[in-house]
N, C-alpha and C positions, 0 to 999 in steps of 0.2 A: 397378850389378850387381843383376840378378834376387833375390830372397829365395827358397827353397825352396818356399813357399808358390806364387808368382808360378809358376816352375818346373811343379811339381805342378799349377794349373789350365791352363797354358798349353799342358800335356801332354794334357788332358783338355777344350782346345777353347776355353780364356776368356781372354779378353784383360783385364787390371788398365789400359789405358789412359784410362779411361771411364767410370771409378768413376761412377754415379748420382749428384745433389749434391741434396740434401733439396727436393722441391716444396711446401714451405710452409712458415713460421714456428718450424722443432723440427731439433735437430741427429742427423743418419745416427747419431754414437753417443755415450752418455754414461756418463761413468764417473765411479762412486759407491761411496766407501770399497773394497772387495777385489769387485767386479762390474762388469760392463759391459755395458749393455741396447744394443743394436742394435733400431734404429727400421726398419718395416716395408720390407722390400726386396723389387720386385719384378721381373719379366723383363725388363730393358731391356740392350739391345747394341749399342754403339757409341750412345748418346744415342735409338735407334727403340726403341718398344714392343713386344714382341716375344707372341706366347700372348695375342692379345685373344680372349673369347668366353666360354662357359660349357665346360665339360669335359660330354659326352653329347649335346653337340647339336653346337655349332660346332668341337669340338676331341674328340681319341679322348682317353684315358684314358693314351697312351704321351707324344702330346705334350703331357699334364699333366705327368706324369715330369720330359720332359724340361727344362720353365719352372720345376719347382721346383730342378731340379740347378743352373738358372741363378741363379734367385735367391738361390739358396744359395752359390752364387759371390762373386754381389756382397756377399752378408752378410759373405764371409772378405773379400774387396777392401776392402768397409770399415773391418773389425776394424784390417788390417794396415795402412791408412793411417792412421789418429787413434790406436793404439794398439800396434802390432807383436802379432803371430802370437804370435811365442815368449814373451811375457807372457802368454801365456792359460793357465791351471790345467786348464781343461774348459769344454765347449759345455754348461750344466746345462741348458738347458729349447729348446725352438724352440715356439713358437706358428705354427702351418700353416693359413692362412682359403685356401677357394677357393669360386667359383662354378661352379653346374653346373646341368642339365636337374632338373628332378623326380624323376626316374626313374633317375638316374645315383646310384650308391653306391661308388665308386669311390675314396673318398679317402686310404684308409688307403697305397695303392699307389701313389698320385700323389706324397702325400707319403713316399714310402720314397727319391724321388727327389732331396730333400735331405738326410734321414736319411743313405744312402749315399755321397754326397756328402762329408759332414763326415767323416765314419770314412775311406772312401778318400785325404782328404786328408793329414789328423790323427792319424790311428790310434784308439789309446784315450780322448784327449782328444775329440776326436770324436763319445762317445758322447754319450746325452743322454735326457731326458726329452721327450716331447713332447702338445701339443693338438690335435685336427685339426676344423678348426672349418669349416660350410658357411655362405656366409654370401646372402645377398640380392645383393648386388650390388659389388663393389670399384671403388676409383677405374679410372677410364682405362679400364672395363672388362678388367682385368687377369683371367685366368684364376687366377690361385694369388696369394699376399701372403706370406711371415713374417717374424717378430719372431724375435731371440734371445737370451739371458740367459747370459754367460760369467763364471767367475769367474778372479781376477788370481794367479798364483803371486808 
């Protein structure tokens, strides 16, 4: 039987078959006393890389959007496989890294695209604090990355 959650992304285009499984030596999530940090998730669908490039030169600023609603996907796919959904209290913080052209300032709106994400999913739990960080270069050359910090009811 589907979970609500599962439900709700698969309404919205993600499939939970395919969960990402950690590329190096650190676990998708770890839970510590009443929190649980989610290790950096990024666009991947069905096991392929999905939004490789910089955001202003190889990719627009919509399909940044739409790689962080992905990754933000997978960040819930995680949560709800090593820990269930319905244990989370609130999404407190997302850390958002992308890379982009020079001349691209675009990130506040790239990332609104897991911002909305979480709230569409979640509702109020959903809300959250966030980073938005440009960085040099991400693995895989991924266009967007994040982290997320939830706390346990």
């Amino acid at each position: 039987m589907l979970s609500q959650l599962q439900h709700s992304l698969q309404n919205l285009g993600y499939n939970p078959a395919n969960t990402p499984q950690p590329g190096g030596n650190y676990l998708a999530v770890r839970k510590a006393a009443n929190g649980l940090y989610v290790a950096i998730q990024f666009p991947i669908f069905e096991q392929q890389f999905q939004f490789q490039g910089r955001l202003g030169a190889e990719l627009t600023t919509q399909q940044g959007y739409t790689a962080a609603r992905m990754a933000a996907a997978i960040a819930l796919f995680q949560i709800e496989k090593f820990n269930g959904l319905a244990k989370i209290a609130s999404i407190n913080h997302m850390d958002f890294y992308y890379q982009a052209s020079a001349d691209w300032d675009e990130g506040p709106e790239v990332a609104n695209g897991a911002s909305d994400l979480f709230v569409e999913v979640l509702g109020e739990v959903g809300q959250h604090s966030r980073a938005i960080l440009g960085v040099a270069q991400l693995p895989r050359n991924f266009s967007v990355g994040l982290t997320v910090v939830c706390s346990l009811g």
